[in-house]
N, CA, C, O and CB atoms as a CASP TS submission, in Angstrom:
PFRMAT TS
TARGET T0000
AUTHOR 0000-0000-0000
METHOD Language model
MODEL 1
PARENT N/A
ATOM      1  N   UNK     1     120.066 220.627-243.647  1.00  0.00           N
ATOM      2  CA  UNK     1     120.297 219.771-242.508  1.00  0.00           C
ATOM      3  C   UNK     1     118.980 219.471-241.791  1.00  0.00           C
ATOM      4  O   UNK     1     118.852 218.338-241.329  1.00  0.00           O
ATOM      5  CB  UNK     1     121.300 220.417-241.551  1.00  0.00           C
ATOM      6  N   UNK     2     118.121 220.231-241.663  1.00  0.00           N
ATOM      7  CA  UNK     2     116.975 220.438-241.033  1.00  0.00           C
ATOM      8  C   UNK     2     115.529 219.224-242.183  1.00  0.00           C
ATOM      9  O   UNK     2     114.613 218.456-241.888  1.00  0.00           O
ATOM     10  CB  UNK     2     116.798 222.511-241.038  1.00  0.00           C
ATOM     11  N   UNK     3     115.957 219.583-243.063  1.00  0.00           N
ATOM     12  CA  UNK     3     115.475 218.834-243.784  1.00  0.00           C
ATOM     13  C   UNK     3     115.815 217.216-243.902  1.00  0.00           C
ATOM     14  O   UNK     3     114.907 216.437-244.194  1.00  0.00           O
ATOM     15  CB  UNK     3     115.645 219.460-244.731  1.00  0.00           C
ATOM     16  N   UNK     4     117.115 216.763-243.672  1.00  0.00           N
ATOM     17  CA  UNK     4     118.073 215.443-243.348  1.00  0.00           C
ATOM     18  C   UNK     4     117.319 214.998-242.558  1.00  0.00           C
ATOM     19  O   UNK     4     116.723 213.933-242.713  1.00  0.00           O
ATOM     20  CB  UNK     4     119.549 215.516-242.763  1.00  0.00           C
ATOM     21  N   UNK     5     117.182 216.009-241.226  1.00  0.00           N
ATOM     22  CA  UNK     5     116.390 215.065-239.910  1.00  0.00           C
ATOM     23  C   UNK     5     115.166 214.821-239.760  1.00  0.00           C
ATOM     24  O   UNK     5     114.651 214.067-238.935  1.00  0.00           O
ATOM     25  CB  UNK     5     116.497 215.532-238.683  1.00  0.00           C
ATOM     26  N   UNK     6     114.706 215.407-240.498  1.00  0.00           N
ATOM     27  CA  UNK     6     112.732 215.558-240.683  1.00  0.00           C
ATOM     28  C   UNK     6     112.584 214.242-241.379  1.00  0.00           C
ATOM     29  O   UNK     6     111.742 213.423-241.012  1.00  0.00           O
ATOM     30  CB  UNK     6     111.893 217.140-241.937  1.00  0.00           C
ATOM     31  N   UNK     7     113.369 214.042-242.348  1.00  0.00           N
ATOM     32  CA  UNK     7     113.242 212.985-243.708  1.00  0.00           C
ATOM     33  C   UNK     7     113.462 211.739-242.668  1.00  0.00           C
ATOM     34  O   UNK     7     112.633 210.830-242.694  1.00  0.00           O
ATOM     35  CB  UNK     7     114.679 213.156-245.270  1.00  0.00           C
ATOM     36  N   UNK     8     114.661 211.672-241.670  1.00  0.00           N
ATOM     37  CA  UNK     8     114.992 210.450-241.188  1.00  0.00           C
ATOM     38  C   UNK     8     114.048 210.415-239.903  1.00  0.00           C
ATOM     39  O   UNK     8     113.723 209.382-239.318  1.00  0.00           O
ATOM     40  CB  UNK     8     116.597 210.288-240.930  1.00  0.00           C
ATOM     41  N   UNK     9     113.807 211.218-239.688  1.00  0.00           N
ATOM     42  CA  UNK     9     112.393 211.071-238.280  1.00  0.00           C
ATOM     43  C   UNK     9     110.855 210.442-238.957  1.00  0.00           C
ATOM     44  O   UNK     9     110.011 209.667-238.507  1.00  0.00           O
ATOM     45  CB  UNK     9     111.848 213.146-237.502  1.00  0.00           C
ATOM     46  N   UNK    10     110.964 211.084-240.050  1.00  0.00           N
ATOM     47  CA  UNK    10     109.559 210.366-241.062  1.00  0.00           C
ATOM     48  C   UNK    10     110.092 208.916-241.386  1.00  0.00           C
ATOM     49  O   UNK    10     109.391 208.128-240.750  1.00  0.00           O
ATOM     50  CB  UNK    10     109.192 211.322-242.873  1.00  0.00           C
ATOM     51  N   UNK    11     110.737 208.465-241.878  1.00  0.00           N
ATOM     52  CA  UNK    11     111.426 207.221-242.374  1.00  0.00           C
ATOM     53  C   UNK    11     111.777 206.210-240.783  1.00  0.00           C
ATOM     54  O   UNK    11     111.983 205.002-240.903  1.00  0.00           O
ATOM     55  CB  UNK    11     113.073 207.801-243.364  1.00  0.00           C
ATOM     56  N   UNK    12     111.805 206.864-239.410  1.00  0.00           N
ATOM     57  CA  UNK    12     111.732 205.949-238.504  1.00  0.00           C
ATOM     58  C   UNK    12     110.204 205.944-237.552  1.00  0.00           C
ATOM     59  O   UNK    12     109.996 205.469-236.435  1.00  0.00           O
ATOM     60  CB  UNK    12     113.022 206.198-237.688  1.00  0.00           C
ATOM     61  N   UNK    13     109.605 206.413-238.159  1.00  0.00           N
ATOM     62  CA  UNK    13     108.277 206.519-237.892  1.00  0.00           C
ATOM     63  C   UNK    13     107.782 207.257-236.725  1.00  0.00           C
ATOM     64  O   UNK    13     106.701 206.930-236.235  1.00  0.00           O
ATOM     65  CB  UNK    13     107.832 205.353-237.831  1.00  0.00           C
ATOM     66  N   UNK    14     108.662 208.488-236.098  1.00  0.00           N
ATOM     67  CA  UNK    14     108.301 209.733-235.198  1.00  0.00           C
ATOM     68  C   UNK    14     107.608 210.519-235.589  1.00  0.00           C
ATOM     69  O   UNK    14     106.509 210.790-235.105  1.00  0.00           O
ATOM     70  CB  UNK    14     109.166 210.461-234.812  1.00  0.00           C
ATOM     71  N   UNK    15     108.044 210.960-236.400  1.00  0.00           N
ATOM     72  CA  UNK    15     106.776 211.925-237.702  1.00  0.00           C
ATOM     73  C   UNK    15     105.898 212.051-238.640  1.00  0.00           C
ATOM     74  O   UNK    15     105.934 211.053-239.360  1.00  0.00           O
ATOM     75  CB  UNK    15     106.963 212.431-238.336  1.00  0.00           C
ATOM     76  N   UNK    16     105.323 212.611-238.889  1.00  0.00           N
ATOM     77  CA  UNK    16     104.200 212.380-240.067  1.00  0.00           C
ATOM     78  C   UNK    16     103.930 213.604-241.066  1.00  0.00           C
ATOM     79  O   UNK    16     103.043 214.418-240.808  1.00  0.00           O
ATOM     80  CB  UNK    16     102.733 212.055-239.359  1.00  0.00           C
ATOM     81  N   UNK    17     104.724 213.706-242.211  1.00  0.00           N
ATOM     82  CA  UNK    17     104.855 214.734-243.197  1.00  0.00           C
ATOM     83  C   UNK    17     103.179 214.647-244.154  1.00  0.00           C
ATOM     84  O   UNK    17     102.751 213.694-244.805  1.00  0.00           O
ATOM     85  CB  UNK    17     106.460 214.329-244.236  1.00  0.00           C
ATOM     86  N   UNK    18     102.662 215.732-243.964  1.00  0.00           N
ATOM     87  CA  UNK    18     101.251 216.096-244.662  1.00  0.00           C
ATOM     88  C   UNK    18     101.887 217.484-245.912  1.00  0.00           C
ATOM     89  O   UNK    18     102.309 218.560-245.486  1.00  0.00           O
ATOM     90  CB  UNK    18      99.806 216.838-243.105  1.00  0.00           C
ATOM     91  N   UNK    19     101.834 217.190-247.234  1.00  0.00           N
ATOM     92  CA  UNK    19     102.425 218.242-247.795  1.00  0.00           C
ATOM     93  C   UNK    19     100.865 218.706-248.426  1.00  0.00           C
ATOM     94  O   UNK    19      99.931 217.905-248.471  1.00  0.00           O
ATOM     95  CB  UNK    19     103.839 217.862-248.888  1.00  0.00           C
ATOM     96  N   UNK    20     100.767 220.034-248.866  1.00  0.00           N
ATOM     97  CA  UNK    20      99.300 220.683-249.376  1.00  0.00           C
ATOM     98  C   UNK    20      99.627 221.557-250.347  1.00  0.00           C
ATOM     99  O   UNK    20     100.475 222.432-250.175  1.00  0.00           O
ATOM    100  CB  UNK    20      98.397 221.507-248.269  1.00  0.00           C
ATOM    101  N   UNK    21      98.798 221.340-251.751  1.00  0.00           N
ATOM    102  CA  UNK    21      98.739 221.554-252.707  1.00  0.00           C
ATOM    103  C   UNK    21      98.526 223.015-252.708  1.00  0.00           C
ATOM    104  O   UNK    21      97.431 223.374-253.142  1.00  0.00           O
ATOM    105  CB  UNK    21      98.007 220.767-253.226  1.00  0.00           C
ATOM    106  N   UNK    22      99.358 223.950-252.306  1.00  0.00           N
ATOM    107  CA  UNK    22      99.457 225.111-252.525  1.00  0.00           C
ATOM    108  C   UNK    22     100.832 225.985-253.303  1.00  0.00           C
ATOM    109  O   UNK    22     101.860 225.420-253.674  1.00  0.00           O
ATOM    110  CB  UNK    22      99.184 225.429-251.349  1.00  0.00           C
ATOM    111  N   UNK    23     100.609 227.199-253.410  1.00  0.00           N
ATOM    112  CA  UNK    23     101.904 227.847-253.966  1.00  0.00           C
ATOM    113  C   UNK    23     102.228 228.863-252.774  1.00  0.00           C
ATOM    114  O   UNK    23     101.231 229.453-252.359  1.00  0.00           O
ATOM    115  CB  UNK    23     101.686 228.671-255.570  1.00  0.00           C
ATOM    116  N   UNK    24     103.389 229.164-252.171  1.00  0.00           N
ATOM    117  CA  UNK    24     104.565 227.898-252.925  1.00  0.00           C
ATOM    118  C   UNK    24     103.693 226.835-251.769  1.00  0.00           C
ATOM    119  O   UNK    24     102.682 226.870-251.068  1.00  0.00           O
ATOM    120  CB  UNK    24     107.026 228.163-252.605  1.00  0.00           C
ATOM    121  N   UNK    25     104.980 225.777-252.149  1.00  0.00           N
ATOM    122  CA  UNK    25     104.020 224.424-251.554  1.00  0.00           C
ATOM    123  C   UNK    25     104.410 224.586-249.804  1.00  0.00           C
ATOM    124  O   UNK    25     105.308 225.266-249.307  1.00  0.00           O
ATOM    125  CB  UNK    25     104.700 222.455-252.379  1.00  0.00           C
ATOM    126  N   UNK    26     103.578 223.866-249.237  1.00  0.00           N
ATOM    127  CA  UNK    26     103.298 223.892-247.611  1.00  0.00           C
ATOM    128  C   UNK    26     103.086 222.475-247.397  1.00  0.00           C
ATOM    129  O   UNK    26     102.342 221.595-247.830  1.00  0.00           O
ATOM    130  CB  UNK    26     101.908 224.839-247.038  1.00  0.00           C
ATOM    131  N   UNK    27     104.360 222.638-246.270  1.00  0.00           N
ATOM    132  CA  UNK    27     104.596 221.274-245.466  1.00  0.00           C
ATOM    133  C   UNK    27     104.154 221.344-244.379  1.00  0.00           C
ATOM    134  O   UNK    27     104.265 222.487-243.933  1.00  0.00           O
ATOM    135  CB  UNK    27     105.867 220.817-245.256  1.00  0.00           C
ATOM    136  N   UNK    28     103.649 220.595-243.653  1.00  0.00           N
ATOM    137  CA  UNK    28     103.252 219.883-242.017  1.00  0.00           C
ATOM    138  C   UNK    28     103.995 218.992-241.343  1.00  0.00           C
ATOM    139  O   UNK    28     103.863 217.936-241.960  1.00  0.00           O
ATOM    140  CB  UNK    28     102.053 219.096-241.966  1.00  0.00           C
ATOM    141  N   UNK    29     104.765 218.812-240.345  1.00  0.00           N
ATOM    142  CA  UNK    29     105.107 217.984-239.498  1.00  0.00           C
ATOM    143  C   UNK    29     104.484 217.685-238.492  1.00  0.00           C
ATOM    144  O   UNK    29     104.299 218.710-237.836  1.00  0.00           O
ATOM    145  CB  UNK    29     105.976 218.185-239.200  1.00  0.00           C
ATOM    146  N   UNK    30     103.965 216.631-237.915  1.00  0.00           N
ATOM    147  CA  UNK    30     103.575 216.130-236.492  1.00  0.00           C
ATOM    148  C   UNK    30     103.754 215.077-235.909  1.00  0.00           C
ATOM    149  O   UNK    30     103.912 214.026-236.530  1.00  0.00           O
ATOM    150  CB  UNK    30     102.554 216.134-236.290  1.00  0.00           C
ATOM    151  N   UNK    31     103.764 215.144-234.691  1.00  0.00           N
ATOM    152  CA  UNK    31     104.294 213.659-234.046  1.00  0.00           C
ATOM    153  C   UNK    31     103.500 212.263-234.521  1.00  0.00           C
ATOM    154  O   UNK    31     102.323 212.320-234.878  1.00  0.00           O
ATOM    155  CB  UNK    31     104.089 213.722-232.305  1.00  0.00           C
ATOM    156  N   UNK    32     104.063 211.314-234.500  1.00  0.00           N
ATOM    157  CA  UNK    32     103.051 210.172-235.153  1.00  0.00           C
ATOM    158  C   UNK    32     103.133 209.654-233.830  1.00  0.00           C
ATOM    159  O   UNK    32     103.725 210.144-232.869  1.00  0.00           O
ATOM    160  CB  UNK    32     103.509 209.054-236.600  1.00  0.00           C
ATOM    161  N   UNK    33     102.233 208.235-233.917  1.00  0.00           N
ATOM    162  CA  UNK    33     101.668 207.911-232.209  1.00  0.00           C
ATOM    163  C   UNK    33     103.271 207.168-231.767  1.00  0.00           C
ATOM    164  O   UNK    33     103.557 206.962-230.588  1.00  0.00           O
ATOM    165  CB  UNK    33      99.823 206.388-232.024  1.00  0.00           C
ATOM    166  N   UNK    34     104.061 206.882-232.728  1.00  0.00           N
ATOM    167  CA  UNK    34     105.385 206.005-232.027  1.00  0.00           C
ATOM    168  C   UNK    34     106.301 207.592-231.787  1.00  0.00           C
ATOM    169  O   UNK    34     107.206 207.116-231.102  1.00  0.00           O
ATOM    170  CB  UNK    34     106.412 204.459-233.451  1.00  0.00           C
ATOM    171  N   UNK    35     106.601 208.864-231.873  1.00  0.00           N
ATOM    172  CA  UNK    35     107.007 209.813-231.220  1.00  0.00           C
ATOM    173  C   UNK    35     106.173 210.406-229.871  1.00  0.00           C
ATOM    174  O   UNK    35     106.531 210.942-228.822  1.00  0.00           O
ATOM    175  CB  UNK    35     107.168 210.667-232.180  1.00  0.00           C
ATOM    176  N   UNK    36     105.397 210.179-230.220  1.00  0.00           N
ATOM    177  CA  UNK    36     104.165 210.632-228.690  1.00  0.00           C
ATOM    178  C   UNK    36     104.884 209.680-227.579  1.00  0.00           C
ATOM    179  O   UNK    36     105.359 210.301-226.628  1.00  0.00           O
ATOM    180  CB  UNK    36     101.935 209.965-228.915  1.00  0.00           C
ATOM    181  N   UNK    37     104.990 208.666-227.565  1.00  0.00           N
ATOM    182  CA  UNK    37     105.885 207.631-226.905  1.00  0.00           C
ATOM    183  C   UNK    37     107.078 208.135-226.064  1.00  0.00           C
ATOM    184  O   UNK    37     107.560 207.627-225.052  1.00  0.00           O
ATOM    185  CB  UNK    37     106.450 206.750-227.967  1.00  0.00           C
ATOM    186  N   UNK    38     107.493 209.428-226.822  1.00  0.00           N
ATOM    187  CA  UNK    38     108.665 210.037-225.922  1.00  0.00           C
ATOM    188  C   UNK    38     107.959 210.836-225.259  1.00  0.00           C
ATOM    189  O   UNK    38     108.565 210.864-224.188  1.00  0.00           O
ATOM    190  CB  UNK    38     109.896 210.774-226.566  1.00  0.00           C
ATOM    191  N   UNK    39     106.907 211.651-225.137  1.00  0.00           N
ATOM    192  CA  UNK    39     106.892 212.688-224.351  1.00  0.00           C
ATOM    193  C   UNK    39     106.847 212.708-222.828  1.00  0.00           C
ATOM    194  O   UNK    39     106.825 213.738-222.155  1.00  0.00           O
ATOM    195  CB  UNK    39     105.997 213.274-224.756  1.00  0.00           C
ATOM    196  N   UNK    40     106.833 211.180-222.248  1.00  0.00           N
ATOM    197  CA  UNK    40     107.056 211.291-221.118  1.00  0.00           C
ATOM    198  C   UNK    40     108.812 211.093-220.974  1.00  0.00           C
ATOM    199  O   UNK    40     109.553 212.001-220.597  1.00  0.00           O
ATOM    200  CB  UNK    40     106.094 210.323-220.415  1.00  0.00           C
ATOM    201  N   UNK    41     109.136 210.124-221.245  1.00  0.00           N
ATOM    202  CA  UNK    41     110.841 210.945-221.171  1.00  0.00           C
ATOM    203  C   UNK    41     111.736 211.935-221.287  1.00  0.00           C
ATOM    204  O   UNK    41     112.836 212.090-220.758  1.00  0.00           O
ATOM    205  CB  UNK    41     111.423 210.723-221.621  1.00  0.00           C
ATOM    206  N   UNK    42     110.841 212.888-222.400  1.00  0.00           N
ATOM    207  CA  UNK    42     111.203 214.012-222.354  1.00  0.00           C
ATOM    208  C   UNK    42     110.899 214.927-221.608  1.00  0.00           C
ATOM    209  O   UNK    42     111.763 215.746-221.297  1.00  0.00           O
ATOM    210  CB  UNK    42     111.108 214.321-223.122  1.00  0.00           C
ATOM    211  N   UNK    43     109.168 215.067-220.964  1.00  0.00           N
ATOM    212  CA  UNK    43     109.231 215.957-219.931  1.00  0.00           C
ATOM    213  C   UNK    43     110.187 215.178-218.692  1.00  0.00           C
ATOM    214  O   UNK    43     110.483 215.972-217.799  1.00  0.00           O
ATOM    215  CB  UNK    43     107.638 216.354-219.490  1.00  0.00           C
ATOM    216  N   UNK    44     110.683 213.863-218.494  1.00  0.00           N
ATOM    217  CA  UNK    44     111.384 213.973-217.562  1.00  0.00           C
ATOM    218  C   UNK    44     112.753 214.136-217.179  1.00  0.00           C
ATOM    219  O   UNK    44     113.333 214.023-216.099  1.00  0.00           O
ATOM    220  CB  UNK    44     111.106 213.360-217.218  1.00  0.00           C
ATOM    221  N   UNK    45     113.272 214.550-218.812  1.00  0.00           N
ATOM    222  CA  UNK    45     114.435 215.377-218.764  1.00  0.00           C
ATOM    223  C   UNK    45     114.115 216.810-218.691  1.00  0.00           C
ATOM    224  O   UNK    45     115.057 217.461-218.237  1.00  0.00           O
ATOM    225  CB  UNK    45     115.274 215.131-219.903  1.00  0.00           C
ATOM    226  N   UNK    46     113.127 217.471-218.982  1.00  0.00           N
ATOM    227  CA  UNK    46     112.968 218.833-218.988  1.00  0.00           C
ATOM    228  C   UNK    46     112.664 218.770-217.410  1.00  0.00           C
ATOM    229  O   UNK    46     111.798 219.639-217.509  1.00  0.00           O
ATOM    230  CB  UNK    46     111.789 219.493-220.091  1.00  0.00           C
ATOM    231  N   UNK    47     112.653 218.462-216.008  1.00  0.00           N
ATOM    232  CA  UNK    47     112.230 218.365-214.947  1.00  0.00           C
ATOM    233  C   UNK    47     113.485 218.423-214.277  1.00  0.00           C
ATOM    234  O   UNK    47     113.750 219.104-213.286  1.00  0.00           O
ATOM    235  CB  UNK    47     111.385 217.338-214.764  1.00  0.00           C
ATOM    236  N   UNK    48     114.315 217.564-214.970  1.00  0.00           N
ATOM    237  CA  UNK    48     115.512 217.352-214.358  1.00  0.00           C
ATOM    238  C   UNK    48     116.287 218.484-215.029  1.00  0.00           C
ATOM    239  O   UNK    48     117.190 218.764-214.240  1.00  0.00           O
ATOM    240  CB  UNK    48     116.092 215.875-214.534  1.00  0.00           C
ATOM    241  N   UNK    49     116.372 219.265-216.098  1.00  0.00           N
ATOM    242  CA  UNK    49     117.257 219.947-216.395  1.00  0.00           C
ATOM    243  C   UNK    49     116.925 221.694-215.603  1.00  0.00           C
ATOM    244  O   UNK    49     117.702 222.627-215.400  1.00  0.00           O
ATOM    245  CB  UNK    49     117.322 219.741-218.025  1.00  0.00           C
ATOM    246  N   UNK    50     115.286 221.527-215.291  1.00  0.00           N
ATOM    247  CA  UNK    50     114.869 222.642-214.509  1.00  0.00           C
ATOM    248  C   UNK    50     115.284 223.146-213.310  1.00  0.00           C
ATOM    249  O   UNK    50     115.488 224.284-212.885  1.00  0.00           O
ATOM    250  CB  UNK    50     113.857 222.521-214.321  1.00  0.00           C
ATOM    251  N   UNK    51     115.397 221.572-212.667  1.00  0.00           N
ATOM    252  CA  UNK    51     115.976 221.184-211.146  1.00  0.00           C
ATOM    253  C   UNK    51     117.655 221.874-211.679  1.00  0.00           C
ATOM    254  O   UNK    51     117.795 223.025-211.266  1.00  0.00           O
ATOM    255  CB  UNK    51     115.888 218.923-210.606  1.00  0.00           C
ATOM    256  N   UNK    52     118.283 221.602-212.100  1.00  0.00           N
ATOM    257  CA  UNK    52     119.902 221.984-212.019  1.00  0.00           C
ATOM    258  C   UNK    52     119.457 223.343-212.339  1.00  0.00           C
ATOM    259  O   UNK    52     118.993 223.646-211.239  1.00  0.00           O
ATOM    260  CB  UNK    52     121.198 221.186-213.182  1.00  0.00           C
ATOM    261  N   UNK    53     119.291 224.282-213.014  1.00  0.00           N
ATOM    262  CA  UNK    53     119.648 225.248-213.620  1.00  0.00           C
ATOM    263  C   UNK    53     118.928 225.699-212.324  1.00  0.00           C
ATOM    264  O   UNK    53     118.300 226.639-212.810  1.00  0.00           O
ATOM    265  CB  UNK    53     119.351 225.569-215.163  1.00  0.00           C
ATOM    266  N   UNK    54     118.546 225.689-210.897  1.00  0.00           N
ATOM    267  CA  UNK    54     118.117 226.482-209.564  1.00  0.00           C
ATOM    268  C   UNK    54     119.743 226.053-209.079  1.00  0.00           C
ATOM    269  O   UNK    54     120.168 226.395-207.976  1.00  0.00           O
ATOM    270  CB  UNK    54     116.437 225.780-208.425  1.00  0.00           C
TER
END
């Protein structure tokens, strides 16, 4: 499942999969510049969800 959403976050262009020629093999995920795009909406749900839980 975890793998489903990685694949469809790479395929809508949030992520950026770097795989490296090792054993066993090693994957990378990171935000691509169109997911960076959320991080202000998201800290401003994490602000607001801080505020309720007082």
């Amino acid at each position: 499942m975890l793998t489903k959403c990685l694949r469809e976050l790479e395929r809508d262009g949030f992520v950026t999969r770097t795989q490296y020629a090792t054993i066993p093999p090693t994957v990378e995920y990171s935000l691509a510049e169109r997911g960076r795009t959320l991080i202000p909406a998201l800290e401003s749900v994490y602000r607001w969800a801080e505020e309720q839980m007082r």
